[in-house]
Every structure is written in C-alpha cells, then in structure tokens.
C-alpha positions in Angstrom: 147.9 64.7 0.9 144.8 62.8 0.7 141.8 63.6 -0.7 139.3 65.0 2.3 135.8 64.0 2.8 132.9 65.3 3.1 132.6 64.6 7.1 136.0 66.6 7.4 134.1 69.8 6.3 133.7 70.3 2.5 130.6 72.0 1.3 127.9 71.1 -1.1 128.8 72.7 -4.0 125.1 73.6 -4.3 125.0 75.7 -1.8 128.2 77.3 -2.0 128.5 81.2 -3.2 130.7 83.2 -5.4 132.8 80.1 -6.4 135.4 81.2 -8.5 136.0 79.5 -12.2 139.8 79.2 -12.3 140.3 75.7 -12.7 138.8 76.2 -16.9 141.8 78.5 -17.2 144.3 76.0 -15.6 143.0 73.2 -17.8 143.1 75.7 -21.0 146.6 76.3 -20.5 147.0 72.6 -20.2 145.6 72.3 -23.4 147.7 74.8 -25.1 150.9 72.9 -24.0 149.6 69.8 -26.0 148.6 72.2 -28.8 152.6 73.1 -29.0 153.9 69.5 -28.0 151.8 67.9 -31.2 152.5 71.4 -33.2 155.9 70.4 -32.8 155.9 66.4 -33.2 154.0 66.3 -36.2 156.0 69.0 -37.9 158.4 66.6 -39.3 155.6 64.1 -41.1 153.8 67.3 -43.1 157.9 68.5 -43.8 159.0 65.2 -44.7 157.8 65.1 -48.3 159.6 68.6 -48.7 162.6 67.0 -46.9 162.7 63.7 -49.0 163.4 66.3 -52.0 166.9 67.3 -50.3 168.0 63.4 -48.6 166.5 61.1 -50.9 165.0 59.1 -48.0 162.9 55.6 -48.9 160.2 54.9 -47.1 161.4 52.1 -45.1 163.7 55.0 -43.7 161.3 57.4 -43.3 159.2 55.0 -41.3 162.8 54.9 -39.0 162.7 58.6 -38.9 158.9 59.2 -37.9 159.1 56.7 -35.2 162.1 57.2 -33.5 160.3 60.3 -31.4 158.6 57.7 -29.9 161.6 55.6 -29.1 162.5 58.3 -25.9 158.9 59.3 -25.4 158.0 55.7 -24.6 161.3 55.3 -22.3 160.8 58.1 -20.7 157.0 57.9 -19.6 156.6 56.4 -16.9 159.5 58.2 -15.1 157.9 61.2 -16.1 155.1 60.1 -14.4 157.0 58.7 -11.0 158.7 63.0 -11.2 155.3 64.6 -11.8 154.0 62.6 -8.7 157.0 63.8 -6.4 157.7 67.2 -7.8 154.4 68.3 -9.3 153.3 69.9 -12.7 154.7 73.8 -12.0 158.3 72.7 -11.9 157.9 69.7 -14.5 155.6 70.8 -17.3 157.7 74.3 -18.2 161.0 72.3 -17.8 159.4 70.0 -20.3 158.4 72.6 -23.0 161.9 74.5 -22.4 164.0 71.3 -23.3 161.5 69.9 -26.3 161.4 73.6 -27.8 164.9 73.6 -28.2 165.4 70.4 -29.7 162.8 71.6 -32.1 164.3 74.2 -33.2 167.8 72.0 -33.6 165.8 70.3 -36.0 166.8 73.2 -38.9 170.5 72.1 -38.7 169.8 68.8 -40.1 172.5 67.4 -42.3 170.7 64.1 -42.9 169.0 60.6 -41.6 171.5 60.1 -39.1 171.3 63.9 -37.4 167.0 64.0 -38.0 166.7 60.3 -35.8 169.4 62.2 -32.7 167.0 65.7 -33.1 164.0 63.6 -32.5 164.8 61.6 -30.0 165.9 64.8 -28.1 162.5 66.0 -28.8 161.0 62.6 -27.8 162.6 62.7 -24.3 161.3 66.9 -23.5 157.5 65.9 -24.7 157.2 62.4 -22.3 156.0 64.3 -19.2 153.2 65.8 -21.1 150.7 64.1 -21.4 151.0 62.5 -17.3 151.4 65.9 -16.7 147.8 66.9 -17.8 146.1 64.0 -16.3 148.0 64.9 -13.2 146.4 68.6 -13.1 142.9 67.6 -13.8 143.4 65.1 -10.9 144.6 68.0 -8.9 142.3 70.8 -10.2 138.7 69.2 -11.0 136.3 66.8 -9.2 135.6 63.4 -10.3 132.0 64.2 -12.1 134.3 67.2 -14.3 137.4 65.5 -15.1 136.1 63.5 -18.4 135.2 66.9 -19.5 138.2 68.5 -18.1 140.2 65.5 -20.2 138.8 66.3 -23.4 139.2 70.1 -23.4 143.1 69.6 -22.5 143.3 66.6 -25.3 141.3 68.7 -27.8 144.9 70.4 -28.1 146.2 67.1 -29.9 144.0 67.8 -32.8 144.4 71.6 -32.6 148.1 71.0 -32.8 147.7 68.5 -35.6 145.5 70.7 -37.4 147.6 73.4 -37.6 150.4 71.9 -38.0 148.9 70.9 -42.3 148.8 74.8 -42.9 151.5 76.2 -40.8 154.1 73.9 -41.8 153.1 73.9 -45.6 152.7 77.5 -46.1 156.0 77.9 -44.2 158.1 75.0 -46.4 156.8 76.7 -49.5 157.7 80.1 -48.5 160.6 80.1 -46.7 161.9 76.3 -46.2 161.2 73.3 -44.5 164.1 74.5 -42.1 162.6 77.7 -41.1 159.8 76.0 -40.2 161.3 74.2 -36.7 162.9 77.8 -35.8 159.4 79.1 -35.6 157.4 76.3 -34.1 160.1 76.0 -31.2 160.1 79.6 -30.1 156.8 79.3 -29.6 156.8 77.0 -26.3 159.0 79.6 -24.5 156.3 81.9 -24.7 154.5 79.1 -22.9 156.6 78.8 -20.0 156.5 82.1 -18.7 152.4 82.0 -18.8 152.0 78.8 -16.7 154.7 79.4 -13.9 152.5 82.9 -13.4 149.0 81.5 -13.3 149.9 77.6 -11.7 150.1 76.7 -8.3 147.5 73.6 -6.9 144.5 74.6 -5.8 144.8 74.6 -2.1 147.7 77.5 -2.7 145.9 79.6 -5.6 145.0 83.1 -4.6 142.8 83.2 -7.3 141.0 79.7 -5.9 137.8 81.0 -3.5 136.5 78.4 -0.9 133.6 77.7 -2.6 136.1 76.4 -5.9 138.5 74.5 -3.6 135.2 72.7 -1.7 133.7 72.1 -5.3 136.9 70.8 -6.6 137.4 68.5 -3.5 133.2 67.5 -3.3 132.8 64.4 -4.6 136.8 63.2 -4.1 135.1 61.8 -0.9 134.8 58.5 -3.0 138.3 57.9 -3.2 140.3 56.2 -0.8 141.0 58.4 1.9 144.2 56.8 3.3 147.6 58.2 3.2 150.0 56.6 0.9 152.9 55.2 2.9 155.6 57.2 1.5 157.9 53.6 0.5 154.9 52.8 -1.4 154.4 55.7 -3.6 157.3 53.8 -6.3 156.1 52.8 -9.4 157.2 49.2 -9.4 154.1 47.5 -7.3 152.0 48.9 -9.6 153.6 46.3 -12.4 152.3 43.3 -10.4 148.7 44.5 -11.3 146.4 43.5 -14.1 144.4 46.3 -14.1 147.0 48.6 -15.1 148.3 46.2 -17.4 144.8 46.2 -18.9 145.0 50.5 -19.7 148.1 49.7 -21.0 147.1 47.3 -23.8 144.4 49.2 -24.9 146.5 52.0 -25.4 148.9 50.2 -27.2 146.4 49.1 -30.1 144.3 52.6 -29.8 148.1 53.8 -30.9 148.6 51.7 -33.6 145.8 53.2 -35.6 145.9 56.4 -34.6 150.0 56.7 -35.1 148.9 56.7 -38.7 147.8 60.3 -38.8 150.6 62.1 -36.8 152.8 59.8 -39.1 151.6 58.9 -42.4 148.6 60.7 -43.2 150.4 63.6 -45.2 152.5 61.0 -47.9 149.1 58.8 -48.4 146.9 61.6 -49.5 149.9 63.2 -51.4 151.6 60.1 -52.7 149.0 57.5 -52.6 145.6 59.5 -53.1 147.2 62.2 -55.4 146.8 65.7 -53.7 148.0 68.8 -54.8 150.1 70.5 -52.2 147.2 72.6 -52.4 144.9 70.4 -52.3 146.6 69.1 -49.3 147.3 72.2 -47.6 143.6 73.1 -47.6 142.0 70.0 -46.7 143.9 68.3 -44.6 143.2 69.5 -41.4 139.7 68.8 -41.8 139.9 65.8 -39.9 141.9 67.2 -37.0 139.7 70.0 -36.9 136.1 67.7 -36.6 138.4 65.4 -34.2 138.8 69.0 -31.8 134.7 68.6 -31.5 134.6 65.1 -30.4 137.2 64.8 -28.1 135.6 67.6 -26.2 131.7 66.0 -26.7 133.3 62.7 -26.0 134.3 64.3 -22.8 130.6 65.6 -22.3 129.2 62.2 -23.1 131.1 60.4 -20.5 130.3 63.0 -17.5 126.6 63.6 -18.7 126.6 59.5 -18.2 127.8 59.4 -14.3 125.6 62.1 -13.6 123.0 60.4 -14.8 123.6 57.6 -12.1 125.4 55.5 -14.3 128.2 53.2 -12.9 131.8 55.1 -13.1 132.6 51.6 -14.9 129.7 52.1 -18.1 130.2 55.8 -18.0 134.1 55.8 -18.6 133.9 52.8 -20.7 130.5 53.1 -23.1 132.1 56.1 -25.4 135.8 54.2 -25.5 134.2 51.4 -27.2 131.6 53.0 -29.2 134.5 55.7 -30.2 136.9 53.0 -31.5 134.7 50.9 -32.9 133.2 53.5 -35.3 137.1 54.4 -35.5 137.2 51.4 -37.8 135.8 51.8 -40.4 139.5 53.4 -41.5 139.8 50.0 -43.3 137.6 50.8 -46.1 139.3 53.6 -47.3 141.7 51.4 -49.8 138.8 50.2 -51.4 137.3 53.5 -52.1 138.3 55.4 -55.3 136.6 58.9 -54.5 138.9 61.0 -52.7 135.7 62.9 -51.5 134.9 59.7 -49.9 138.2 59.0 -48.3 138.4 62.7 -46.8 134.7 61.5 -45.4 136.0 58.5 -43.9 139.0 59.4 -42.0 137.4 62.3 -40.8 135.1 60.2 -39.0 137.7 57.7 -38.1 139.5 60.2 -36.7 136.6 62.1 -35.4 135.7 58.8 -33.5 139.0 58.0 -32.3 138.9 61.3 -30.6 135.5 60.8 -29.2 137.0 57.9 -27.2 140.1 60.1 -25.8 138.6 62.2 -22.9 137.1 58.8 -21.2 140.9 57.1 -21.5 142.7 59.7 -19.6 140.3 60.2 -17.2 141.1 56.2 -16.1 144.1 57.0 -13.9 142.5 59.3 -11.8 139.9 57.2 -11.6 141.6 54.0 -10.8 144.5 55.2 -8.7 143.7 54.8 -4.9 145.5 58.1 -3.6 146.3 61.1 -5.9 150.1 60.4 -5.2 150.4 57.8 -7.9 147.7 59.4 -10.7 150.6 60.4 -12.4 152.8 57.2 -12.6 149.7 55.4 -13.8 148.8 57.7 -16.1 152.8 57.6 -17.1 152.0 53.9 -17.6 149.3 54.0 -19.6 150.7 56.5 -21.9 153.9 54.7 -22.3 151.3 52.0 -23.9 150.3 54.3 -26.1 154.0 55.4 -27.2 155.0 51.6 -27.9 151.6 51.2 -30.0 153.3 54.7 -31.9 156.6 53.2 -32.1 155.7 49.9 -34.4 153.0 51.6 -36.4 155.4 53.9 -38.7 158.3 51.3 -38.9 155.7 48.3 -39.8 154.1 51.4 -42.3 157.1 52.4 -43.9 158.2 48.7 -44.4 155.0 47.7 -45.4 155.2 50.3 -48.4 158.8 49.3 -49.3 158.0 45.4 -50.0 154.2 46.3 -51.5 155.6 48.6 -53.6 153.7 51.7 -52.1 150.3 50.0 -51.1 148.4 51.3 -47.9 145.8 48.3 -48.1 147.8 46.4 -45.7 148.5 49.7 -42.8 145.1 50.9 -43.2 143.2 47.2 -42.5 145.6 46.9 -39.6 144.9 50.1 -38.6 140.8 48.9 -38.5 141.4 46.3 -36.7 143.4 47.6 -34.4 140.6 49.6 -33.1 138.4 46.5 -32.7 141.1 45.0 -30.5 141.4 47.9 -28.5 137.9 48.3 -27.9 137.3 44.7 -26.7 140.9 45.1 -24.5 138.8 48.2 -22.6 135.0 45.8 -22.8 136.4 43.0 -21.6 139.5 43.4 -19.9 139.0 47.3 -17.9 137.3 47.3 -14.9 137.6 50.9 -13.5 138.3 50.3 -9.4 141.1 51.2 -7.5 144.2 49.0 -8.3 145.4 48.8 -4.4 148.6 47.7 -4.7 150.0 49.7 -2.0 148.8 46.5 1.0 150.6 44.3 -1.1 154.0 46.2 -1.4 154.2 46.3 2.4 
C-alpha cells in the first residue's frame, strides 16, 4: 500500500481532535520484545564465568562460544527482513519470540562446548527478525518527524535488557545455578506473545486507532515516494546493486565491532582483568546499560528536535551518529587507566554515547527506502551489518587474550577505533535519499 498524500485527504495534524495515543503503546511493546531478545542473548556472557567453572573453557573458545549467536542471526537477517515485508510484524514478531524462548530455555541441558555453540545458534536464528521487525512497526505506526524518537524508545530495550541481565543472571547463578537461569529467562517471552497478538494490528485496521491518529501517523509520509512498488520488484536482490545501502551496512559493521564488546566481554574484563568481586560486579555493572537507556531515548529526541527545526533529513539523522560514536571512542583509554572508578566512568560514557547514536541508525531504512514494502529488507540489511561486525569481535577478542596472555589493550584500542571508522563511514559515505532501485530492476 503506498503511503497517501496529503492532496488524497489527510489532515493537519494541528487541527485534528481527539487523536488517540496508541501508537506509544505499540512501540512500548516493541521495546519490551528487545528487552527479552538481549535479556536472553546476553545471558550466556554474565553466566559464562560461572560456566567456565564446570567446562574448563579457554578463552579462545569462549570467544567461539559468545559469537556463534551471531553466526544464524547474521544469516538469517535479511530474510527476516524480505518475511516481515511480505507477512508483516503480528504473524512474525510472536513466532520469533516463541522459537528463541525455547531455545533459551534448552540452554540448561548443556553438556558442554559442542551442545552451548548448537543452543545458540538455535537462539541466533529465533532473535534475527527482531530487530527489522521494530523498524518495520515504526515505519508502519509513526510519521517521519516521530520515528527517531519512536527508534530510541524501542532500542532503549537493548540496554534495559542488558542491564538486567548483570543482576538477574548473577543473583540467579549464585542462588540456584547458572542452569536455572535460561529456564527462567525463556519463559518469560511467552508471556510476550500473547500481549502483542491482542494489542497489534497496523494502523489502518486498529480499533483503538481514531482518524485523527491514522491522519497524524500518515501526515508528513506525503514526502515519500508515492508509487506503488511493482510486486516483482519488492525482492531483496536489486537492492545489493546499490551503494547506499551498502554504505548503512558498513557502518554498522564497525559500530558492531565496538559495541559487541559489552554484550560479549564486558563481564570477564571487569572480573578477570579489572578485578571485581562478584559483588562488586553484580552491583555496578549495569551502570552503563542503565545511563545507555537515557541516551538512546535523548539521542532519539536530538535527532527529531533537529528536522523540526528545519534541518535537512540528511544533518538531522546523521549529526548525533557521528557525534555519538566519536565520543564512543574514547573506550580506548580505559587500558591505560589504573582506577577502576575511572574505568566504570569511561565505558559508561562510551557506552552511553554509543547508544546516543542508535535511535538516528534505525530510523535510516525508513528513511531511505522509497515504498514502505521494502523498509524491512533494508533494515534486514543493515542489521545483518551489524551481526557480522558481532561475529568477528568476540572471536578476534577471545584470540586476542589467548596469544597476549590475557591483555585487553589490543580489543579495547580496536574497539576506539572502530568507532572513528564508523563515524566517518556514516559523514562521508551516507547520504540519506531514497535508494530507487526498483526502475533499475525492471
């Protein structure tokens, strides 16, 4: 369906009445499925020093184990992007959480390496349509002046999940087990399921959606192109002849590689390297997950506040991605800092910063894509840059450790630079427009 325009009807949203809110309840549930997707997936890196106990793992093979997730979540993005765009979110996204909540909970009858790498993977290929998923609903659900906004309050559930995951998890291994701990975290997305296929249907269809939301919602989509996508053209596979997504890809890509280190190795540096307690640990670190759920949301903020200032789309997407990852940087002093006050400092605001540039990245597909039938493959696209980016970083961690015999100088310099690279991949290389690719597959 393409987007309509203003001459076909749609209201001001200034001057319509009684508009109904429902779309911040859509996006809020949105946000609770990445809260459970990253509850889950970083489960295993807070669990793996209490798992390392029973399997004697090294840490070449522990880099193996953290990343395989990512082998099936970066295989499977982009046709998790190419389903959400023919079958929508309400059938996709619960089918999603049903399959990676079981493989979670699988997780507890691990026997060893071998059986951990086959759970994960399972989990890897359930949690690929997330992410696509949301982008998809916000494209569906907000106008174009909301949807940075809209971005940050569903991503805020990355950090949300991360951050509970520290406590959760810990207080859970100690008491009970590190197996208990994947039972409980996996029931918890079937709880999920039944919420969103009661509340979700697209807009148009919502009984709950007044006339004065839908109009609102559909206001300024009247920049978009308007045509309909030929229905031969809706595949994927033109959209690989084009730079620009190419472009969102590689930025994701080296965004990943820094930021894989805190859904990977975060918990064995400040326990093994820095020398926290499991108390310590347990208390503090979530703090920078927690700061990271602020400025994802007022990175969000920033980047709307920016267009509705008059601001190009192209500086108002792009400004808070490069001024997020280049603060993100500064991740690389923290091996040359022996206060572990200071360190806590600094990767909070790395990660804080990271987060900041979130909301403005996955509002890119919606704003590139030339008809809302293909948000989600490019978003599946983009995303998959991001998986490859979470792939390497663990491996090249883990092997890193075993041949430095347990330095993080090397990881954590790579980790600053690879937000430097990412930020001049989005300056110089992003130029937010339509990628019209659809002419040239004729």
């Amino acid at each position: 369906m393409p987007y309509p325009s203003t001459a076909e009807g749609i209201e001001d949203p200034s001057r319509a009445r009684q508009r109904s809110h429902f779309r911040w309840t859509i996006v809020a549930f949105s946000a609770l499925g990445l809260t459970i997707a990253y509850l889950d997936r970083s489960a295993l890196s807070v669990a793996l020093p209490f798992m390392t106990r029973e399997f004697e793992i090294s840490p070449a093979v522990q880099g193996v184990v953290l990343s395989s997730f990512f082998w099936s979540y970066a295989v499977f993005q982009v046709p998790s992007g190419w389903l959400l765009d023919r079958v929508g979110p309400r059938v996709v996204y619960p089918v999603a959480v049903g399959w990676w909540s079981i493989w979670t909970a699988l997780t507890a009858l691990a026997g060893g390496v071998a059986s951990l790498i086959v759970f994960r993977i399972g989990l890897g290929i359930g949690e690929a349509p997330v992410q696509p998923a949301n982008i998809k609903v916000v494209s569906k659900w907000f106008p174009r002046s909301e949807r940075a906004f809209a971005s940050s309050l569903f991503d805020m559930g990355q950090q949300i999940g991360v951050a509970l995951s520290v406590p959760v998890v810990t207080v859970l291994a100690v008491s009970v087990g590190w197996r208990a701990v994947f039972v409980v975290i996996g029931a918890v997305g079937l709880l999920w399921i039944f919420g969103w296929l009661r509340i979700y249907r697209s807009p148009e269809h919502h009984p709950r959606v007044s006339a004065a939301e839908l109009a609102h919602i559909r206001y300024d989509q009247a920049e978009m192109v308007v045509e309909e996508t030929p229905r031969d053209a809706r595949s994927w596979l033109p959209l690989l002849r084009n730079g620009q997504v190419w472009a969102l890809m590689s930025g994701y890509v080296f965004r990943s590689l820094a930021g894989a280190f805190f859904l990977t190795w975060y918990p064995s540096y400040l326990l093994d390297d820095r020398g926290f307690s499991e108390a310590d640990f347990g208390m503090v670190g979530a703090i920078p997950a927690v700061i990271g759920i602020g400025a994802t949301v007022l990175g969000g903020i920033v980047s709307d506040r920016m267009l509705a200032a008059g601001m190009s789309t192209n500086v108002a997407r792009k400004a808070p991605i490069i001024a997020g990852l280049g603060v993100s940087a500064c991740i690389a002093i923290t091996p040359f800092v022996e206060s572990n006050l200071v360190v806590m400092i600094l990767l909070t605001v790395s990660s804080a910063a990271h987060s900041f540039a979130g909301a403005a990245i996955l509002s890119l597909p919606s704003e590139v894509a030339p008809s809302p039938d293909v948000v989600g493959s490019i978003a599946g696209f983009q995303n998959f840059g991001s998986q490859l980016g979470n792939i390497v970083s663990p491996i090249a961690i883990g092997l890193f450790l075993t041949f430095s015999g347990g330095s993080y100088l090397g990881p954590l310099v790579f980790a600053g630079a690879s937000c430097i690279i990412s930020a001049l991949i989005y300056g110089l290389c992003v130029r937010i427009k339509p990628v019209h690719t659809f002419e040239e597959s004729k």
